[in-house]
C-alpha positions in Angstrom: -46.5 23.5 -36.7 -43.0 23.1 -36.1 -42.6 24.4 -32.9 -45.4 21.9 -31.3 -42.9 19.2 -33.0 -40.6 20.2 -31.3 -42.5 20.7 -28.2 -43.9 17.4 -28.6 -40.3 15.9 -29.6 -38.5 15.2 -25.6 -35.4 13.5 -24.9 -35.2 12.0 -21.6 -31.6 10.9 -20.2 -31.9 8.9 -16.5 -29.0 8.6 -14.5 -28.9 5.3 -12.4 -26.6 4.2 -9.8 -25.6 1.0 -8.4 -23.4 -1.7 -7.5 -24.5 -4.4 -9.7 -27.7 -5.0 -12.2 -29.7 -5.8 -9.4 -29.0 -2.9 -6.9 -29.6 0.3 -9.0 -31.2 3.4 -7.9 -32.8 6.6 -9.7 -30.5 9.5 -9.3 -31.6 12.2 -12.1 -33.4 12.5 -14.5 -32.6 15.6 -17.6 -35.3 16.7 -19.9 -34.5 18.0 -23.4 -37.2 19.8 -25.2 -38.1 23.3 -26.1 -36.5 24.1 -22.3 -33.2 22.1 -20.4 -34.6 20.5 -16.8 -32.6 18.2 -14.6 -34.8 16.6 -11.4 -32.7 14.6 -8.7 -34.3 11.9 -7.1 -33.0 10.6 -3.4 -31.6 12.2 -0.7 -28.8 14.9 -1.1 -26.4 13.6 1.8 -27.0 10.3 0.4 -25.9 11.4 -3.2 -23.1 13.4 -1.9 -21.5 9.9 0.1 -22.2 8.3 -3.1 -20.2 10.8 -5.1 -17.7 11.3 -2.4 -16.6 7.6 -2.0 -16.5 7.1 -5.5 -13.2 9.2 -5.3 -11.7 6.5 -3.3 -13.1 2.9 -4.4 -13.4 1.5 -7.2 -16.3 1.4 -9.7 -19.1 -1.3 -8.9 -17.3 -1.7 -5.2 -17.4 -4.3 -3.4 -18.6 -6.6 -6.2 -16.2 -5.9 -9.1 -12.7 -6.4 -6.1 -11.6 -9.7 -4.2 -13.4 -9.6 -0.6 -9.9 -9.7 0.6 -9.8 -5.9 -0.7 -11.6 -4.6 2.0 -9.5 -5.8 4.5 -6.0 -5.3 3.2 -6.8 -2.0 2.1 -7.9 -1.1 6.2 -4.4 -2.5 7.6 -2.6 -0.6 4.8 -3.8 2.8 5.6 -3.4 2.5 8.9 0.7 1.3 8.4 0.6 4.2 5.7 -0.6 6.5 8.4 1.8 5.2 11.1 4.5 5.7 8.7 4.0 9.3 7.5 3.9 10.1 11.3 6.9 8.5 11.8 8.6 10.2 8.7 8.4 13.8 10.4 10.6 12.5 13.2 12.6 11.1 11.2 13.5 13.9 8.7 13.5 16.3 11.5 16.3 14.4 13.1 18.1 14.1 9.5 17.5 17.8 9.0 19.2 18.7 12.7 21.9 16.1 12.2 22.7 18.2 8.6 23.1 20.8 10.2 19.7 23.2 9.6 19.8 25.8 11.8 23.6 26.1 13.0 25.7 28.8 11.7 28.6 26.5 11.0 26.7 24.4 8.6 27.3 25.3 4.9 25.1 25.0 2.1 27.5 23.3 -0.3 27.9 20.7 2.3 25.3 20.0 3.2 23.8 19.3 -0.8 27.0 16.9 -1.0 26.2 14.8 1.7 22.3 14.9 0.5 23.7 13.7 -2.8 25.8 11.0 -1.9 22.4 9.9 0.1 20.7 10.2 -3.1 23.3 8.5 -5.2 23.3 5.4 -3.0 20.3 5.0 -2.8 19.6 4.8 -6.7 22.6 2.5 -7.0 21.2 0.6 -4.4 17.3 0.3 -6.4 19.4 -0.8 -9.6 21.4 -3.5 -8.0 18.4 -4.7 -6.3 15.9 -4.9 -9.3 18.4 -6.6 -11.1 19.0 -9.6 -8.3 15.2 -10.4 -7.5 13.1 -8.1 -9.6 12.1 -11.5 -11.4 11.1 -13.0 -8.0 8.9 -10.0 -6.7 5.5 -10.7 -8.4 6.0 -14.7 -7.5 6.4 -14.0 -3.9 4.5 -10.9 -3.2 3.5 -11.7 0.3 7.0 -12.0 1.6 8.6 -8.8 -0.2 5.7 -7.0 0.7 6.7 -7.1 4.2 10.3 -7.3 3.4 10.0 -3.9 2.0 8.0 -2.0 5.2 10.7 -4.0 6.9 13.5 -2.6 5.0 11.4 1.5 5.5 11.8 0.7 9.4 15.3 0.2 8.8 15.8 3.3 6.8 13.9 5.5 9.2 15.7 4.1 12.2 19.1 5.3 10.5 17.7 8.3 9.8 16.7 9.0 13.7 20.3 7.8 14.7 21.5 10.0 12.6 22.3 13.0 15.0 23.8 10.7 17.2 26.6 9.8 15.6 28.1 13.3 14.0 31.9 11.1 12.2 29.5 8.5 10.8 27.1 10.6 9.7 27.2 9.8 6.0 27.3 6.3 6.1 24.5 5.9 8.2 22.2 8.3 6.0 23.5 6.5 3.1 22.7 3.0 4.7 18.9 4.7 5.2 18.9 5.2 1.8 20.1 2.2 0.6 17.2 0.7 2.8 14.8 2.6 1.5 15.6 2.3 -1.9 14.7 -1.5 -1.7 11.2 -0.3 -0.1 10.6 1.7 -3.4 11.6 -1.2 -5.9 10.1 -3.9 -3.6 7.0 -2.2 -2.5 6.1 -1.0 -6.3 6.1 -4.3 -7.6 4.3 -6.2 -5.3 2.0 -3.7 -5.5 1.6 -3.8 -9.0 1.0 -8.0 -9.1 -1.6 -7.2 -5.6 -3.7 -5.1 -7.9 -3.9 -7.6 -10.7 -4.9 -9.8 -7.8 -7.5 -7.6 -6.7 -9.4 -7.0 -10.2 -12.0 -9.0 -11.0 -13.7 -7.1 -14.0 -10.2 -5.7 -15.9 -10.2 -3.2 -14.0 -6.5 -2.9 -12.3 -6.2 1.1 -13.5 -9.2 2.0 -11.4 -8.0 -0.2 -8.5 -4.8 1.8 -9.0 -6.1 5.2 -9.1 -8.4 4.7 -6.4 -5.5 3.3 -4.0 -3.5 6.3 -4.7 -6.2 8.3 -3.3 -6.6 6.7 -0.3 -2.8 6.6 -0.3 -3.1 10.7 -1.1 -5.2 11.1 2.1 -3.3 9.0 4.5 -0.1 11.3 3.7 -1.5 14.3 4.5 -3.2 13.2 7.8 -0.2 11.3 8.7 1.8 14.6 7.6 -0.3 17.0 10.0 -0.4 14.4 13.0 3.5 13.6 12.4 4.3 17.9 12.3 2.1 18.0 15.6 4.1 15.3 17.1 7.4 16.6 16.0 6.5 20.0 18.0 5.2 19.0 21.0 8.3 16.1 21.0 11.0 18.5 20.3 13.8 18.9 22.6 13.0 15.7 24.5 14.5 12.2 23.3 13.5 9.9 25.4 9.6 11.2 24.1 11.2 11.0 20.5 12.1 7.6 20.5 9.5 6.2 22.9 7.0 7.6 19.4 9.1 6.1 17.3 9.2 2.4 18.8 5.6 2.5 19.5 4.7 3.1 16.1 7.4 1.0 14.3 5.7 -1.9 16.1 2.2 -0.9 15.4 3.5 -0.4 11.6 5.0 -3.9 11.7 1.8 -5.2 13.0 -0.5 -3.7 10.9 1.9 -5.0 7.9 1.8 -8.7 8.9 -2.1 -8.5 9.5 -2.5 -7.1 6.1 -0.7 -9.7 4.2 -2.7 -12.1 6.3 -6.0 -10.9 4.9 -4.6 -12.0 1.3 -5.8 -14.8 -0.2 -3.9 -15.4 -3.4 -5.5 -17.8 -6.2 -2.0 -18.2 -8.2 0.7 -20.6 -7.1 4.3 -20.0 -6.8 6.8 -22.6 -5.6 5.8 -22.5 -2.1 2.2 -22.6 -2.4 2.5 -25.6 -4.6 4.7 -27.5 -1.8 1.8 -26.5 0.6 -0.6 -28.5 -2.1 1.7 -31.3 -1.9 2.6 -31.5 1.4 -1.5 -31.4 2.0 -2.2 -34.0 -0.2 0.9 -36.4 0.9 -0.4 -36.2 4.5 -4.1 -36.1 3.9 -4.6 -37.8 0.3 -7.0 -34.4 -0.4 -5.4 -32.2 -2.7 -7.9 -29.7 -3.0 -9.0 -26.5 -0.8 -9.5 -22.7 -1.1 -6.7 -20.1 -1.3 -8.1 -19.5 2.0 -7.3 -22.7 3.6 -4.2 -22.6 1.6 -2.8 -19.3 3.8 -4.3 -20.6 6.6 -1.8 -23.9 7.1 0.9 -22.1 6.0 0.6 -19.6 9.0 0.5 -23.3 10.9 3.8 -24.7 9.1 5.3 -22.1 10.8 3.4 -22.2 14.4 4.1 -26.3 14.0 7.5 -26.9 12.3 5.8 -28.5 9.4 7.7 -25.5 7.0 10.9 -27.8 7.3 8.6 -30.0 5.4 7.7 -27.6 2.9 11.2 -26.6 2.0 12.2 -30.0 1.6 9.5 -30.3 -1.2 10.6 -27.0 -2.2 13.4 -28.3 -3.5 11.6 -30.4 -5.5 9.9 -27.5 -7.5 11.4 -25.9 -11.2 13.5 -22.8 -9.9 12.1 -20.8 -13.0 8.7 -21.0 -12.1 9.2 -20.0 -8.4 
């Protein structure tokens, strides 16, 4: 008798997957009795691009992210990717100007100069949190591309490096100092973009899921950037030519992302768009869309002189 209750006792636990409610799908079913079964339903490719993208988007994508993910999330792989490549060339000129592979080089000189490089650049992430780390979050658009900007720089001084052998340190430590804004700059914006981006509290799995992405663009940049580096080496002109190419692409691919953003919260300079709108056109109301849209044309049109005059009209602490 109590082995047909049991037989007769089954627990049934269904797997479902889905973007939303509305748009779920059977994936496996596991039956619990006298014996342990598990039956997958669908197709096995299927299942594994399922399972495979949910390393690298976000849980319930694209409904549970801004549409404006999608897009800025495209343009900033591919300026990640162009600036892993980049980096090789760049490190392989700081290496040779440090003096890797020459027999007069000595170790303790080298790790000196590498420290000063390190030491400024620390300095320089302290001084620079403490002047505007207030205003990063308010203004994330603009730091967003001040900080690739600021990476260019870095990586340009680190390519000149060789070139200049008595003013070697102080432009590796002017890299660094360059850089060091990127990391400040870049974190933070990054940090208020991801709030922006979450629209069911989920920022930590937006966050995760970006340093995957971010993960896979290194290494392909990495493994593109060492083939570059070998078939490039010895020749300058190739080097450089590389280099310029990609910094513009990189700059590019920066100011097309932060032109697929369409922030909802205002900051001084959105709210002087809204005014300067409704002054000219007695309609104060259109999307954050809209909103990025004329004040691309401010610039185009001169109308920003506008702006900043109105600017000035705005509360400094809520900038």
């Amino acid at each position: 008798m109590e082995a047909e209750k049991l037989k007769s006792e089954t627990m049934v636990i269904e797997e479902w997957s889905g973007t939303s409610s509305n748009k779920l799908s059977l994936t496996a079913v596991i039956s619990v009795s006298s014996s342990f079964s598990v039956k997958t339903h669908g197709n096995r490719f299927n299942l594994f691009t399922r399972r495979f993208l949910e390393a690298f988007v976000p849980e319930g994508f694209p409904s549970s992210v801004t549409p404006d993910y999608t897009p800025f999330q495209t343009w900033d792989l591919l300026q990640g990717l162009s600036t892993y490549i980049r980096m090789m060339l760049s490190t392989q000129a700081l290496l040779s100007a440090i003096g890797v592979g020459e027999k007069s080089a000595t170790v303790i000189g080298a790790t000196f100069q590498w420290f000063l490089r390190d030491l400024t650049g620390m300095l320089g992430g302290v001084m620079f949190t403490f002047y505007q780390g207030s205003n990063l979050d308010s203004n994330a658009k603009m730091w967003r591309l001040v900080a690739d900007l600021m990476n260019d720089l870095g990586m340009l001084m680190d390519l000149l490096s060789p070139l200049f052998p008595s003013a070697f340190v102080f432009i590796v430590c002017l890299g660094s100092l360059s850089r060091s804004f990127t990391g400040v700059a870049s974190g933070a914006t990054r940090a208020a973009l991801t709030q922006h981006f979450a629209l069911q509290n989920n920022a930590a799995d937006i966050s995760a899921k970006e340093g995957s992405q971010e993960t896979v663009a290194t290494m392909i940049g990495m493994a593109l950037g060492m083939l570059l580096a070998h078939v490039t080496m010895g020749h300058s002109t190739m080097i450089w030519l590389c280099f310029l190419s990609l910094t513009m692409f990189h700059m590019y691919a920066n100011y097309k992302a932060v032109r697929c953003l369409n922030l909802t919260t205002l900051n001084c300079e959105r709210s002087s768009i809204l005014l300067l709108h409704f002054m000219e056109t007695s309609q104060g109301k259109f999307s954050p869309r809209e909103r990025s849209q004329l004040w691309s044309m401010s610039y185009l049109y001169g109308s920003v002189l506008g702006t900043q005059r109105i600017s000035s009209l705005c509360i400094h602490e809520y900038a």
